[in-house]
N, C-alpha and C positions, 0 to 999 in steps of 0.2 A: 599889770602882771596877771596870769590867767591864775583859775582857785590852783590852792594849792593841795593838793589830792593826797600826796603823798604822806603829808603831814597827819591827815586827818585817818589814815592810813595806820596812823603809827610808826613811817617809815621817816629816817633821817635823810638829810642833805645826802651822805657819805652813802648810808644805803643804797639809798636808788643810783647811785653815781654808781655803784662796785655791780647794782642789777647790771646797768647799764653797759657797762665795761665788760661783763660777762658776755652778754646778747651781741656784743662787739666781734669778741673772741673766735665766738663758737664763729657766727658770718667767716671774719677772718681765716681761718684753719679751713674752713669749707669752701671759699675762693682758691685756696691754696691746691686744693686736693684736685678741682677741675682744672686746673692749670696742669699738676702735675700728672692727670689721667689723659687729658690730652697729650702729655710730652712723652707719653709711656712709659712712664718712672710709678706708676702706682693702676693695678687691674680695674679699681672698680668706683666708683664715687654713689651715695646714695644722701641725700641735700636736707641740710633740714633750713635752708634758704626759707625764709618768710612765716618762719614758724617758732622762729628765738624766741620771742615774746613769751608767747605761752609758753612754752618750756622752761625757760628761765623764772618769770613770775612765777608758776607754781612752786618749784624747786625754793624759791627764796621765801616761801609761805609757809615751808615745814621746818622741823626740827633735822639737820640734815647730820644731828650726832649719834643719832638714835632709829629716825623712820627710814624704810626703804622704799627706793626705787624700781622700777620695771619697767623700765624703759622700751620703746619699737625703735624699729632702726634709725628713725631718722632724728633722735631724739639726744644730738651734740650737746645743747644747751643744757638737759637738764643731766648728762653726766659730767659734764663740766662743773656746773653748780655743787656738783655729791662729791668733786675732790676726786678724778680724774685729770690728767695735766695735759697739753697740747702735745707735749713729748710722746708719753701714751696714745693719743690717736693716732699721731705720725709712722710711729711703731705698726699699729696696724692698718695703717694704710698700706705702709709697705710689706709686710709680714715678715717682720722681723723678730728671732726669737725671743726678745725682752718684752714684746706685746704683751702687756696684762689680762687681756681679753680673753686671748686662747692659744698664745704661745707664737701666733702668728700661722694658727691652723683654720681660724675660721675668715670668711670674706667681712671687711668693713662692715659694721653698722652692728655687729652684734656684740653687744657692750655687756659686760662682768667684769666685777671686780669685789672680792668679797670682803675687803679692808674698808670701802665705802658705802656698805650694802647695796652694788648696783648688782642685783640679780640676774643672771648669764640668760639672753634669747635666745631662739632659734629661728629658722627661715621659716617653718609653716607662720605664717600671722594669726597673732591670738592667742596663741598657746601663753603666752605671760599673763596673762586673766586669771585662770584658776590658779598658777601660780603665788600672785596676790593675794587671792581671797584664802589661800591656805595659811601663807606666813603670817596672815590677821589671823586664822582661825587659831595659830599656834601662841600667836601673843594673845589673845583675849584667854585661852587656857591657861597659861601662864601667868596671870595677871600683868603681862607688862606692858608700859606707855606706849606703845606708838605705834603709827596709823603704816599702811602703803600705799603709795603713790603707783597706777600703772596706765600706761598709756598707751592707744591702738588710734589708729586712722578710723574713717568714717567708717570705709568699706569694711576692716574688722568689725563694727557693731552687726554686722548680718552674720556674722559666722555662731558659730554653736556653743564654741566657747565663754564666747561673753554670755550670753545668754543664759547658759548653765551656771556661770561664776556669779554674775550679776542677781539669780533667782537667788542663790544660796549664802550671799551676802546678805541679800536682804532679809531671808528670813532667820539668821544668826545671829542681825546685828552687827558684823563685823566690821571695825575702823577700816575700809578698802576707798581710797576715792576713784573713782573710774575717769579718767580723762581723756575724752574722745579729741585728737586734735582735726577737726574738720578742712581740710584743706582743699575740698570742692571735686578731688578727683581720684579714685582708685587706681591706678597706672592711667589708663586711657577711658575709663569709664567715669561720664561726670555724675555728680550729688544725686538730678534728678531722676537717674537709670537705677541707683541702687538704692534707694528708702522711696516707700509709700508713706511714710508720718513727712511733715514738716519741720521737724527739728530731730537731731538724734534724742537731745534730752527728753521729747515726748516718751520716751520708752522707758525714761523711770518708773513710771505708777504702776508699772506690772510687777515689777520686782517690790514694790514697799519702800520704795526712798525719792526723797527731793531728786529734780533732776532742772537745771541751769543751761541756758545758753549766755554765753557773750562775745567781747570782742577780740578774736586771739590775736589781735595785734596791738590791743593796749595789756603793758604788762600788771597796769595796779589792778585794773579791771579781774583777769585772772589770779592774780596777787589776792584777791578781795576775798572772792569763790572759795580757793583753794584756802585758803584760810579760815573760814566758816565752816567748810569740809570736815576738815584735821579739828577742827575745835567738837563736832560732831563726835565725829570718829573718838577722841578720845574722850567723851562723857559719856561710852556708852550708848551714843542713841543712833549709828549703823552707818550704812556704804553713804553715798552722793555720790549722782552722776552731775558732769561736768562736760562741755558742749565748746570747747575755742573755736573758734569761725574764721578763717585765717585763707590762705591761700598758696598753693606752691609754685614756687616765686621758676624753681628749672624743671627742667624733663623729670620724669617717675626717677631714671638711675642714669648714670652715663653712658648705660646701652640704650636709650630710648629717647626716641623722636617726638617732642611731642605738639610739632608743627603739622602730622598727622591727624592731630584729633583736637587740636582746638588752636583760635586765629592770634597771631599775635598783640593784635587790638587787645583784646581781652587779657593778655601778660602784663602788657604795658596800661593799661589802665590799674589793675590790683599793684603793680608798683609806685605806685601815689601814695598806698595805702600800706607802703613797706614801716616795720617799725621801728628799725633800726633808722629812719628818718623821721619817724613821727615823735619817737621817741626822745631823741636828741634836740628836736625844736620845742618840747616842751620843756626840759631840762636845761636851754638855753633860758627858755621864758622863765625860768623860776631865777636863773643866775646861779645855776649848779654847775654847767659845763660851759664854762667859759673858754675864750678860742684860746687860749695859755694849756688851757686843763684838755682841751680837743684834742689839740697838736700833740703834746706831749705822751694822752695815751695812745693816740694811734701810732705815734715813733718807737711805742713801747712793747705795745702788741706785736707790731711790724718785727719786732727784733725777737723777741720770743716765736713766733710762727720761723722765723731764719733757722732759729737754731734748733730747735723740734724739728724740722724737714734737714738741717743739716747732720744732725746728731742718728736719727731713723732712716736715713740713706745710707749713711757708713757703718750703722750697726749691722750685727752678725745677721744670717739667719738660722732656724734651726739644725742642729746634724741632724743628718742624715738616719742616723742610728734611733731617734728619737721620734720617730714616725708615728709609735705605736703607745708612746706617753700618752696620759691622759684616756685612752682608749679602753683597755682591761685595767681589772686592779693588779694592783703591785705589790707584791709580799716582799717586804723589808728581811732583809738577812741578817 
């Protein structure tokens, strides 16, 4: 039997079985949506394909009663983990007005929900960084527990934002973990067009805090990180950058080609390296997911993703009248 990682972890049998199951999900619902973007039943698909891992592991590293999220678009797994339901995605895939998101006004991938502190994006990338580092700056005022989780692509670490967010963490102190999920490619530009360092986490020491790379397709690995983070964060001693190295597994969106800008050798080689397989053969090797427990949640999954795409197909969308909700404020009568 190979070590057993998980344990020494602090994590049970059950645990990593329900990570597992998560990192399943999110795949799941995501196969779903390129299915249904091709059939023209849903406008838009943005993947977080080959990037569960990291998502999920961190998300399962915090206090997910208390700390927030900030999720970037591609980031299914870790609002799933924050109590988000596959019903809710489906919803906004379709945009339909029970969408938790935005009413079914914003396009996929831009996740809010304020019952599970996933704090609402926007399309410019980045902007959820200073975000972040302000809801820490308002809990460390407040004396209260708990850290944010936010997370941007590589190509966000060059923007302005991080950079501003990241300087002013570090010199505050603030519980903020930054989690760059590196997946090798800004839409069509790869890793080494957009950084002069060799790691994103080299660009911790300018800001004043530890900065990490590892493996973002093992999820204790990041599990590990993120947990050290958060232990950080809430003693008081400031931000950690964090570095997942992972790979995206389809196109940038499902408008984009991306047999244009790199070979398929190269796809099909990082799907070796997928974790939703790597993962499942070590959890077989432990005798966690046995082919009884296999079968059964993927029969289970399968029926749940049915009825979230059946239930967000035949749901309403919004009246017509209701255009301009959410838009100006609204004086109560």
């Amino acid at each position: 039997m190979a070590e057993n990682r998980h344990k020494s972890l602090g994590l049970s049998d059950e645990e990593v079985l329900d990570l597992f199951r998560t990192m399943l999900m999110a795949r799941k619902i995501d196969e779903r949506m390129w299915l249904l973007n091709r059939a023209g039943k849903i406008p838009f698909v943005i993947s977080c394909q080959g990037q569960e891992a990291a998502q999920v592991g961190a998300s399962y590293a915090l206090d997910r009663t208390k700390d927030y999220a900030l999720p970037y678009y591609r980031d299914m797994g870790v609002v799933l983990s924050f109590g988000m339901t596959p019903q809710d995605l489906m919803l906004s895939g379709f945009a339909k007005a029970e969408d938790p998101n935005s009413g079914g006004r914003q396009m996929p991938g831009h996740f809010g929900q304020k019952k599970n502190r996933i704090v609402t994006g926007s399309s410019p990338v980045t902007t959820q960084v200073p975000h972040a580092v302000g809801i820490a700056l308002a809990g460390k005022m407040e004396k209260k527990d708990f850290v944010s989780l936010v997370t941007f692509g590589e190509g966000s670490s060059n923007q302005g934002d991080f950079h501003e967010g990241a300087n002013f963490a570090g010199v505050h102190k603030l519980p903020v973990i930054f989690m760059v999920e590196n997946n090798k490619y800004a839409i069509s530009v790869p890793v080494s067009k957009q950084l002069a360092c060799e790691k994103v986490s080299d660009r911790a020491i300018g800001y004043g805090m530890p900065g990490y790379t590892v493996d973002g397709n093992d999820p204790l690995a990041v599990y590990e990180a993120v947990k050290a983070a958060a232990d950080r964060g809430r003693n008081g001693e400031g931000p950690t950058l964090i570095e997942t190295v992972s790979y995206r597994l389809t196109p940038h969106s499902s408008d984009d080609d991306d047999r244009t800008y790199r070979e398929r050798e190269e796809v099909d080689e990082a799907k070796k390296k997928d974790s939703i397989v790597t993962f499942a053969n070590y959890l077989r090797e432990q005798n966690i997911l046995t082919e009884e427990i296999e079968t059964e949640m993927n029969e289970e999954i399968n029926q749940i993703v049915n009825d979230a795409t059946d239930y967000a197909e035949n749901a309403s969308y919004a009246e017509a009248e209701s255009a301009m909700k959410y838009v100006y404020e609204e004086n109560e009568e």
